[in-house]
N, C-alpha and C positions, 0 to 999 in steps of 0.2 A: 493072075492075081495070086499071092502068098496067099498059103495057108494061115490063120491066124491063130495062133496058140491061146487055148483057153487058159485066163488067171486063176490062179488057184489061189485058194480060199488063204494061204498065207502069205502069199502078194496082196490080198484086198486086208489084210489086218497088218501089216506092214505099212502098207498105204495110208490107212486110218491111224496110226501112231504116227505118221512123218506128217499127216494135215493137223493133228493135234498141239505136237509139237510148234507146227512154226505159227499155229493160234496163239498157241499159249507167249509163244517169243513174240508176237504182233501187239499181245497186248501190254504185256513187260515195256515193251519199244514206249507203247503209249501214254503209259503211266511215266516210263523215264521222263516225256516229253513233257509231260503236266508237269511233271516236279521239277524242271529247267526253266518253266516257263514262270511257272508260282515262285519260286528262287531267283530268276528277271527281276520279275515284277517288286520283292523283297528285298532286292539291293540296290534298284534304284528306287524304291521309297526310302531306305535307310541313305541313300547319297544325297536328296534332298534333304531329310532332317537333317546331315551332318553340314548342308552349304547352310542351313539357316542357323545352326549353333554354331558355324565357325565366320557367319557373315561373307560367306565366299562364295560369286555366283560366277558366269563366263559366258563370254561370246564368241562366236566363232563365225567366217566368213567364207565360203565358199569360194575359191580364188577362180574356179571357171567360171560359175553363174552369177558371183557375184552377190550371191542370194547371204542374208544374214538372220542370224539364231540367236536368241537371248535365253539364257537358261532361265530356271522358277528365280535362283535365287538373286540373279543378277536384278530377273525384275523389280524384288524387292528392296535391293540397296537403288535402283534409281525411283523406284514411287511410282512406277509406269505396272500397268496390269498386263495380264500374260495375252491380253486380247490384242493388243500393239501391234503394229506392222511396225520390227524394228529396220532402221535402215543408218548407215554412218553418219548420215546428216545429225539425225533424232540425237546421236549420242554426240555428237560435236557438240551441236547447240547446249547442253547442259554442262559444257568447258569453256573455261576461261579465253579468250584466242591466244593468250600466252600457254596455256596449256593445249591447245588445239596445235601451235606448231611442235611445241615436244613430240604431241604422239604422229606426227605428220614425220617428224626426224628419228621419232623411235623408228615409225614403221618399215623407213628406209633401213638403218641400221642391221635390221633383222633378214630383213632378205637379200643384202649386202657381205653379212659377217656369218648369214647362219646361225646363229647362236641366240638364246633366250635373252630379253631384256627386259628389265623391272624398273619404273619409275613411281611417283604419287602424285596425285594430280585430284581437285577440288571435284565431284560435284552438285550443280543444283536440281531438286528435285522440283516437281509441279506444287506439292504443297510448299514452296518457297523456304524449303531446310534446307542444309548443308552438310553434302558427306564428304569427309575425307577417304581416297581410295588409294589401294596400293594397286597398281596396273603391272601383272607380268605379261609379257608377247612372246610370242612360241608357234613356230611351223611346224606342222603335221606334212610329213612327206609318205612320196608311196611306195612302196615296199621292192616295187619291180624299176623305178624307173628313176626312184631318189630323187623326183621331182618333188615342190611344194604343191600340195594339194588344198592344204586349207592354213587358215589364219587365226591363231586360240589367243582370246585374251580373255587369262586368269585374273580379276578382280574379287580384293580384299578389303572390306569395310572397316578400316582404321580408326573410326572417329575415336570412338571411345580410348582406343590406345592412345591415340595423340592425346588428347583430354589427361587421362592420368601423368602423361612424361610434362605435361606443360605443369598441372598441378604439383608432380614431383620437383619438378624443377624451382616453381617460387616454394615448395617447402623446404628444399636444401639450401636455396637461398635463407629464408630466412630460419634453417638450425644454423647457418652458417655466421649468421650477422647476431640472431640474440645473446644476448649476455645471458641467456639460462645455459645451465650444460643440456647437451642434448645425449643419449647411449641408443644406439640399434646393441639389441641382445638377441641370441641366437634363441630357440625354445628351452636349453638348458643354462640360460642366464648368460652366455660366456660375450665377452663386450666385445663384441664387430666391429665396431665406428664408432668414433666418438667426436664432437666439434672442440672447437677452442674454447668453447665457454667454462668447458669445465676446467682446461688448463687455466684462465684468469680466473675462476671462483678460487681455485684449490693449490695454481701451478704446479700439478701434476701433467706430463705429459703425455699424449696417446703412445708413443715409444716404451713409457713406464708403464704403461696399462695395459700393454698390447698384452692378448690371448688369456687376459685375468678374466676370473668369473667375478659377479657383483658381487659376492659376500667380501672375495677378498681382495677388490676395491676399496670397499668402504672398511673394512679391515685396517687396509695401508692409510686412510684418513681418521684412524682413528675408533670410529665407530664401537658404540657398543654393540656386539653382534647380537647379544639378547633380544634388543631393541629390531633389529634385523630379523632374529627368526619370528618375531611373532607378526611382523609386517610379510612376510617369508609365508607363512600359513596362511595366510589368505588370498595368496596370489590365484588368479583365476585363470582361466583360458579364454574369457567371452566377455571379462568386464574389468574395467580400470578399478586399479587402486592405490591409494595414497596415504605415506605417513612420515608426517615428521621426525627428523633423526639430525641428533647432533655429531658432529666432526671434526675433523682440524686440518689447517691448510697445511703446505707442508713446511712452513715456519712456527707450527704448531699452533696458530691463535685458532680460539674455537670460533666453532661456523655452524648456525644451523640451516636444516637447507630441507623442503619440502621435495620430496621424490614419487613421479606418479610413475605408476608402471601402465602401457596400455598393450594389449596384444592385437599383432594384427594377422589377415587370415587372408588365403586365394580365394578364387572363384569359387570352390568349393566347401568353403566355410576350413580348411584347413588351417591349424596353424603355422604361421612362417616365421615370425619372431616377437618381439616385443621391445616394446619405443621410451625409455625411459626418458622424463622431464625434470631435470631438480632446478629447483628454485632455491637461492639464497635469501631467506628467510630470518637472516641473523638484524638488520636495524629491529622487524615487528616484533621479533622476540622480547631482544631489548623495550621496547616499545613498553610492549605486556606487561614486562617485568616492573615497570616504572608503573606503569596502571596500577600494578596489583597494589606495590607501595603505594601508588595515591590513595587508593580505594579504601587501605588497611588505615593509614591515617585519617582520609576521611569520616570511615565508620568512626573510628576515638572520637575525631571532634563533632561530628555528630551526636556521639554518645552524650558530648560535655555539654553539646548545646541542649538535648534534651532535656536533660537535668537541669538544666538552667531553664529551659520552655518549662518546664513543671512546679520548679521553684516559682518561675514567673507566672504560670496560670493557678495552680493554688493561693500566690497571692492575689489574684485579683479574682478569685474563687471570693477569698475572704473579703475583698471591698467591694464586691457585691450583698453580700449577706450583711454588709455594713450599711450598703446603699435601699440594698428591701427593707432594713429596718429604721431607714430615715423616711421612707413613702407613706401614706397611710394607708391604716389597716381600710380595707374593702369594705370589712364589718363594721367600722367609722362611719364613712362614706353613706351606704345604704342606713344605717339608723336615720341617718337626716335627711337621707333622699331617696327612699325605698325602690323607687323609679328611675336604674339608675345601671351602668355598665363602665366598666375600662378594662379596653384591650393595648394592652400596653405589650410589647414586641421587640424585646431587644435584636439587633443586630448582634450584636457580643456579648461577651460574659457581661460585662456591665454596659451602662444606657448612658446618652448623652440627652437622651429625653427623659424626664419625670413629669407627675403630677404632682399637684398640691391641694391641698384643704384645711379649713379652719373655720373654726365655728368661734368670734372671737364674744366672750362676754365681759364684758369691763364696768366699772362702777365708779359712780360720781363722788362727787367729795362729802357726801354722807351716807354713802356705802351703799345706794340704791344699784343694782345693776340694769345698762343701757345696750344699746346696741344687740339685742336677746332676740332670738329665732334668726338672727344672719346668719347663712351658708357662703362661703367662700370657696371658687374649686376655679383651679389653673391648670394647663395645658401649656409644658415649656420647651422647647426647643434650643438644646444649649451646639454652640459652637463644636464641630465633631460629633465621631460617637467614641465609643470605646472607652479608654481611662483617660483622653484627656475630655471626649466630652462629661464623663464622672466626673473629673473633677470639678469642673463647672457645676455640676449639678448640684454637688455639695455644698459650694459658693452660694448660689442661686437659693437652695431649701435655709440655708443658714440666715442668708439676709429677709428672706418673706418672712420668716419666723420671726424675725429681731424686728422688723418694720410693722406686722400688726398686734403681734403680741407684747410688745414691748414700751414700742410707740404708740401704738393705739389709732396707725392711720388706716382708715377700711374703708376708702374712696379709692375704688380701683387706678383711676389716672393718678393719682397721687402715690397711690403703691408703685405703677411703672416707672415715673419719674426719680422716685425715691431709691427704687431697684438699682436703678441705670448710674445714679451718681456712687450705689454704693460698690457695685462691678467696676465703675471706673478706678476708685479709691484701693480695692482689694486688690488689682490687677497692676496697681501705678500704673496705668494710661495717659497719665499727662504726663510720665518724664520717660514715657518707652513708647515703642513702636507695638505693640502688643494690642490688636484691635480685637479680641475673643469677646463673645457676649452671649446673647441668647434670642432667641424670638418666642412670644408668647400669647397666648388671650386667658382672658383675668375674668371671671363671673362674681358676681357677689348678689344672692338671691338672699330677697327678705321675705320671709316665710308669713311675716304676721303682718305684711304690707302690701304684701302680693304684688312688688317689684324686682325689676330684673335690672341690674346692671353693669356694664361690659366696658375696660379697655383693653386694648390689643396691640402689640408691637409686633408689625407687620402678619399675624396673624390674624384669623377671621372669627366668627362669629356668626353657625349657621341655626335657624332657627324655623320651624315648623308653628303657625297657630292660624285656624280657622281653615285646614286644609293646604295653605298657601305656604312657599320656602320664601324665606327673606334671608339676605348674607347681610352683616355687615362689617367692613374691612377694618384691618386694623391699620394702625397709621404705618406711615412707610419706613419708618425708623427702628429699629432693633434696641435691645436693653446692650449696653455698652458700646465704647465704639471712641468716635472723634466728637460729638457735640460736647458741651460740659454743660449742658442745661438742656431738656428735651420735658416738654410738656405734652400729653398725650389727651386723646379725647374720650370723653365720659359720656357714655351711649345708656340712655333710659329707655325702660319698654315695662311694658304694662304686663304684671302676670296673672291677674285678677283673673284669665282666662286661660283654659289650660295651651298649655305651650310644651313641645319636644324642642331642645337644643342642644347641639354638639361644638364642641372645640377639640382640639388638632395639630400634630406636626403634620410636616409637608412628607413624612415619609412613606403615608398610605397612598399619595397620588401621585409620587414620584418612583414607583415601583417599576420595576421593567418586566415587562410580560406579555403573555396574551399570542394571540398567532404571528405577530410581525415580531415582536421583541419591545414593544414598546412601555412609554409609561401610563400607567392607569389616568393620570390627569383628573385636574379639579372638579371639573363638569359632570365625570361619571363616578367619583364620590359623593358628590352632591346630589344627581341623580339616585342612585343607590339609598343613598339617607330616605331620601323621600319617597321611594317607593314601600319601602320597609318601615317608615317611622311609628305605623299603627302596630306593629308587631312587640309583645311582650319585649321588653329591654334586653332579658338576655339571652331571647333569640336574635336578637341583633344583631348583637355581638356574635355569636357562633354564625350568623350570615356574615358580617365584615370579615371575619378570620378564616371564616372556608373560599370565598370569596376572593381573595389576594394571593390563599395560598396555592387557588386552583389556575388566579392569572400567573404567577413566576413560576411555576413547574409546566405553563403552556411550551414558555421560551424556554426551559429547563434553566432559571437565571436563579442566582444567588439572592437573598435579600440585600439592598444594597445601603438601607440608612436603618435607623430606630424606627419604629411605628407605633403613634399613640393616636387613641381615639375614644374620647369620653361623650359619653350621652347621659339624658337627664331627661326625664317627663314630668314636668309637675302641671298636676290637675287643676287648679287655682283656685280662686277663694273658695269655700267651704260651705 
């Protein structure tokens, strides 16, 4: 056996620097391998976010085992989960069988020619959608033997590209067919493309247009450019804008023509250019221009009508103030009947309804005076309202005057009769078609007889005494007309007891109101009356007028006739 040489102590510290050494390289080595592996791992997660933003997944096929691989993002252009046993069947079945034999002819093709091949082909997913895909096919060979080892197909989710060239295409279609001009503009204005519309708005042609910017487009048409820059200032990069600008074609007639400008942008909100719209705008122009002139002349003769409306309502200002000082005074009225209310309501400046009264005292042929303490008071309803029922009214106050003050006839039926033949005479009724009249009721109370008596041309005569309403009608005939002789009836009632009585046009019950829009109607005046007839008189009255005016403001309705309503209370003999 050798001898063995003892190590000396700077062989064993040599030795400890060379075991040090290839620690220290062991672990370097280890960390490389971490950072290889952490950088794996980092570019294929980065290669699946890039299949899912580029919609690009692939399959691939083992050509010995036959075995098949669906990548993540393949999975999600077909809607199948990565849990799948993929197999060619699974993917046939979601193709067409016209497209099942392409990829049956592609797949020849490729291991025939060797060479890559690309087709597009539909498919359907499990949720019953529809992809459009672009299918490349591509063999993987092996490095030593230049045989196919495997079968790659790269699929591309196209839907949405197809979507936009289909969309692009009916929009070129229709720049192409409208009669508006259409302009693609690059981001510095300069004119790309232009349709034929604007050559028949303008007959300028894309040849004479070509590589002009829009200023001096609309320049060569004319254009005020001022009008330009200030539409020019506001152009945006994210939002449409529009303005009118006049121009001339190129036979120089002017043209005005509405110009939108729109920009449009990539996928990444980028700008690409901008889509101009002009619209010929030139008949609305004209249009306007005519308005304006209508409008200007209008206002004139509107002006002239006004002046005339004002001429015409001042004068009939004044034939009212002629008409309240043909009514009697209130303070008349109440002297002889303290007990006593008229709500009288024109529709218009003036009334085709009035009151009357007359206290007639007349003397016999040795100067005794007869007929003393009779009150006379009527409720008239003339034909219209307004100024032709005015004028009636005039008629009407004119002839009761001349018949008891004159004639000295103060038997109510005798006054309507008398009325009627003098309306027919006033109006020539017997040689004209002219039937205007009036409807009325007539009271004539005798104060020192303590009677009450009533005629009525179709009007009423309602009446309150001992608690009880009693109506009585008036006859069915109207003051003028077609009779030439009308006799009316002479109603007696006893006032020795006190009594509430009202007369009346029909325009307090023929009011439109209330929640449906109806009319007040006779029954709930009459009603109304007798609820309230114990009530001071001319609380009455402020109950009838709040009353009516709270049923037409229900329906928000206009008044639509006159409204008269007289009341009386006499307490009876003494």
């Amino acid at each position: 056996m050798a001898d063995q040489s003892p190590i000396s102590q700077e062989q064993v510290h040599l030795l400890e620097e060379r075991i040090q050494k290839l620690e220290q390289a062991l672990k370097e080595s280890e960390q490389v391998a971490q950072w290889l592996l952490i950088d794996k791992r980092a570019m294929e997660m980065r290669f699946k976010e890039s299949e899912k933003l580029a919609r690009i997944g692939y399959w691939e096929t083992d050509l010995q085992t036959q075995n098949l691989h669906w990548s993540e993002g393949f999975c999600d252009i077909t809607g199948y989960g990565q849990n799948t046993n993929p197999d060619m069947k699974l993917y046939k079945d979601m193709m067409s069988d016209e497209d099942v034999e392409r990829l049956n002819a592609a797949i020849q093709k490729v291991f025939i020619n060797r060479e890559n091949y690309s087709f597009e082909h539909t498919l359907s997913r499990p949720d019953g959608q529809f992809r459009i895909v672009e299918l490349t096919l591509k063999l993987v060979f092996d490095e030593q033997t230049q045989q196919p080892t495997k079968l790659l197909g790269i699929v591309q989710d196209i839907t949405t590209r197809k979507e936009s060239q289909k969309k692009l295409e009916r929009l070129s279609l229709v720049a192409a067919k409208t009669s508006n001009a259409v302009f693609i503009l690059e981001k510095d204005l300069k004119l790309e493309w232009m349709n034929d519309g604007y050559t028949r708005m303008t007959g300028y042609t894309s040849r004479e247009l070509r590589d002009k910017y829009l200023h001096e487009v609309l320049a060569l048409c004319g254009c005020d450019l001022r009008k330009y820059e200030e539409f020019a200032n506001n152009l945006s990069t994210s939002e449409s804008i529009s303005q009118e600008l006049k121009i001339k074609n190129k036979q120089g007639d002017p043209l005005w023509i509405l110009m939108s400008l729109t920009p449009t942008h990539d996928y990444s909100l980028n700008l690409v250019n901008y889509i101009a719209i002009i619209i010929n705008i030139t008949k609305r122009k004209e249009a306007e221009d005519k308005l304006v002139s209508a409008n200007t002349e209008l206002k004139e003769k509107n002006h002239i009508i006004e002046e005339k409306n004002q001429s015409i309502t001042e004068s009939i200002t004044y034939a009212q103030r002629i008409q309240a000082a043909m009514l009697p005074s209130l303070n008349d009225i109440q002297k002889e009947l303290p007990h006593s209310f008229v709500l009288f309501k024109p529709r218009d400046i003036v009334s085709g309804d009035f009151y009357w009264f007359a206290t007639p005292h007349q003397h016999d042929e040795q100067g005794n005076t007869i007929n003393k303490g009779k009150v006379m008071l009527a409720a008239i309803d003339c034909t219209g309202h307004g100024v032709p029922g005015a004028f009636m009214s005039m008629i009407g106050h004119s002839l009761l005057d001349e018949i008891v003050n004159e004639r000295g006839i103060i038997s109510p039926d005798r006054i309507l009769s008398d009325l009627h033949a003098g309306v027919r005479f006033a109006l020539r009724q017997q040689d004209t078609q002219n039937r205007d009249g009036m409807d009325m009721a007539l009271v004539v109370l005798c104060k020192t007889m303590n009677t009450l008596e009533f005629a009525g041309a179709k009007n009423p005569l309602v009446y309150i005494q001992d608690g009880e309403m009693q109506m009585i009608k008036g006859d069915k005939f109207a003051i003028g007309g077609e009779n030439i002789n009308r006799e009316y009836t002479l109603h007696k009632l006893d006032a020795s007891k006190p009594i509430t009585f009202y007369i009346y046009s029909d325009g307090y019950q023929d009011q439109f109101g209330g929640p449906r829009g109806k009319k007040f109607m006779r029954k709930n005046l009459r009603q109304l009356l007798l609820d309230n007839h114990q009530k001071p008189m001319n609380e009455q009255k402020q109950m009838l007028d709040y009353t009516i005016e709270k049923w037409r403001r229900e329906a928000d309705e206009r008044q639509v006739d006159d409204i008269l309503v007289m009341g009386v209370h006499w307490p009876g003999k003494q």
